[in-house]
N, C-alpha and C positions, 0 to 999 in steps of 0.2 A: 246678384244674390249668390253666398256661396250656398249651394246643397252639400246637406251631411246626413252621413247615415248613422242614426243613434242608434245607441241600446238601451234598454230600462231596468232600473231594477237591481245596478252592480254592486259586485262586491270583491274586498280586498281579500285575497289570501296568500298560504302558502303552498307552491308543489310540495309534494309528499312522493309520490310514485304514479309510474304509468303500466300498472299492469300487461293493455293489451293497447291495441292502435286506437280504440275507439274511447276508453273512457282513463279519467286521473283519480289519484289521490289528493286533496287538498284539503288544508286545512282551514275553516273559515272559523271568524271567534272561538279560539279552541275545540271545536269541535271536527272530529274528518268528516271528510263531505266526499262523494264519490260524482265527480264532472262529467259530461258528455265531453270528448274533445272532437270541437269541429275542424278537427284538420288531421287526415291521416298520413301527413309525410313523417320523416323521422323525426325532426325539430330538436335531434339528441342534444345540439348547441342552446337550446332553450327552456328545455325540462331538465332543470337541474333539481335536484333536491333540496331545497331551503330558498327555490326563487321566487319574489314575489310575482303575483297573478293576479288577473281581471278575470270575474267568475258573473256570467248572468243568469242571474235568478228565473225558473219559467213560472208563469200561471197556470199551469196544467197540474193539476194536482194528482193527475195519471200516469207523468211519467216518470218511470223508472229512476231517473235521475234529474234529480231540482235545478240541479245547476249546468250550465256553458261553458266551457273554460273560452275564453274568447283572449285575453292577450298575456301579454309575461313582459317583467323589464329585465331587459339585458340589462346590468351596470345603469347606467342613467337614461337607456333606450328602451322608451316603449314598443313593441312589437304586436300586431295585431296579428294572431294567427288564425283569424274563421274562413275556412277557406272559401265560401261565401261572400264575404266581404268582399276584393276587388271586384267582382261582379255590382255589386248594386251600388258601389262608390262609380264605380265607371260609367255605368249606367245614366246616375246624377247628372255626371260631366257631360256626358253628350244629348240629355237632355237641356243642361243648361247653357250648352252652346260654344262652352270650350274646349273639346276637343277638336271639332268639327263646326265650320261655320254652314247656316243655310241647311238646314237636312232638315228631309221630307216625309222620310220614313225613317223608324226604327222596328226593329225583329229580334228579340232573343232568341237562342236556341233555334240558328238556322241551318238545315241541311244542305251539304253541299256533296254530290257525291258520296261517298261511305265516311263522311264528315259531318258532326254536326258542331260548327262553329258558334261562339256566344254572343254575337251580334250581326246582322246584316242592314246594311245603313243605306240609303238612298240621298244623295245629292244632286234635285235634280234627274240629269241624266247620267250620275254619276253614280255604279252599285258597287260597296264595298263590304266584302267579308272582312270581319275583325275578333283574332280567336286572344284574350286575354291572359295572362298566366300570374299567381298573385307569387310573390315572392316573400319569403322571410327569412334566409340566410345571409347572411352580412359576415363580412370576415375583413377587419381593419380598414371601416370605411366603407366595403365595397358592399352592393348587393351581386348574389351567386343564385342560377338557376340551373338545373334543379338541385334539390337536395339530395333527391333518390335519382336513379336511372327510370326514363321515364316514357317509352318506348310509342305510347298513345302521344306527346309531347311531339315526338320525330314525324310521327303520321300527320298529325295537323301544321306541321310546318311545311312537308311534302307538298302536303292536299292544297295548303295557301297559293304553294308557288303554281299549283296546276292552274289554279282559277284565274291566275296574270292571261294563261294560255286562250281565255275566250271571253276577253274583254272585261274581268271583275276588276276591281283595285285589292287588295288587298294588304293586311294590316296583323303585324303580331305584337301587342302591345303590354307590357309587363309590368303589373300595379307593386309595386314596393311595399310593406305594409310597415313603415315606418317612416321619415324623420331625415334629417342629418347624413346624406349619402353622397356619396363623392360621383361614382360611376355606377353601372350595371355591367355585367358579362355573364356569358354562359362557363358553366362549374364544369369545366371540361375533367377538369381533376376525377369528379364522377361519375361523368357520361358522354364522354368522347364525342361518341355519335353525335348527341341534341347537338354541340356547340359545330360539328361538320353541318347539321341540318339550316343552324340557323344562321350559318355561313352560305349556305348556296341558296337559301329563301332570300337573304339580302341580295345574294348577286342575283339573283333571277326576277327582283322587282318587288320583294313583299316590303312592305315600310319594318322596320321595326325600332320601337320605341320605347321607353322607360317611363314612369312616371313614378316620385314618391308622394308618401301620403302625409299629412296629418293626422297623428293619431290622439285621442284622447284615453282618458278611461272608459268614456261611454262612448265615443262617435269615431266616426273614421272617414276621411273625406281627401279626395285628389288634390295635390298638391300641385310641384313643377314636374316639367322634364326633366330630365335626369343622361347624361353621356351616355350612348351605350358604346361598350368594345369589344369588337367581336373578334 
């Protein structure tokens, strides 16, 4: 069975502006609409001005703002940008058994040290932390992480590698939130540091792994793996 995470309720539009990190301009059936944007990285490569968007509508008639901005098409590439989303598609996955065959336990939001990572898994006698990161930067094919410098990104890759030190397994797995992708890599271009971090997590035992997504308009669901190069 594949599991997928919907939305309800969507709608077409278009960016208009991004005021501040938290909310858009867009334009739905001619009228501006002012979005919640769930996602506060830069996303400058995908709030353009004139680009088309996926907006979901809430049922709260309380809040502030109707609408989600939840994804954008690059060119012919949809991109899901809720930064939420890799969380609960991933989630799907390893309840449905393929990320991870045989697991016994699952734990979101697990503390590990002055970490608190987004899965803790049990196989068995087998205990694995697993800290996710959703990606939306694509540049000729590729997906790039991060977008910004992301210095809490460098700590949970540290803290990964510590937990190899007293028997955890350990897992940094990077949800794509698109499509059509060739490789993944760390966006060293930006932040130096992550892609030294997630070079010595690798050498020091952390898995680390890629996965794109299928995206819809409304759903968003784990695809394959994906190269990574580090």
């Amino acid at each position: 069975m594949m599991y997928t995470m919907m939305y309800s309720n969507v709608y077409h539009g278009i960016f208009c502006a991004r005021p501040n990190r938290f909310i858009a301009h867009i334009q739905i059936d001619g009228k501006l609409e002012i979005a919640h944007v769930k996602n506060t990285g830069r996303c400058k490569e995908l709030l353009i001005p004139g680009a088309k968007v996926i907006a979901e509508k809430s049922n709260n008639p309380a809040r502030k703002t109707q609408y989600d901005l939840i994804a954008v098409w690059k060119g012919n590439r949809l991109i899901n940008m809720d930064s939420q989303a890799p969380n609960k598609a991933f989630l799907e996955h390893l309840q449905a058994g393929r990320h991870i065959t045989g697991i016994t336990r699952i734990k979101p939001e697990a503390t590990y040290g002055s970490s608190r990572f987004d899965f803790y898994v049990e196989v068995g006698q087998r205990k694995i932390f697993i800290e996710v990161k959703g990606v939306t930067l694509e540049e000729n094919g590729a997906a790039l992480f991060p977008d910004a410098p992301t210095e809490r990104g460098v700590k949970h890759l540290k803290e990964l590698a510590q937990c190899l030190r007293v028997g955890y397994e350990a897992q940094a797995v990077f949800v794509i939130q698109m499509g059509d992708i060739s490789y993944f890599a760390p966006n060293n271009n930006t932040h130096p540091a992550f892609g030294a971090a997630l070079a010595a997590a690798q050498a020091a035992g952390v898995q680390v792994m890629a996965l794109d997504c299928l995206v819809a308009e409304n759903s968003m669901a784990i695809g394959k793996n994906v190269p990574v190069c580090i």
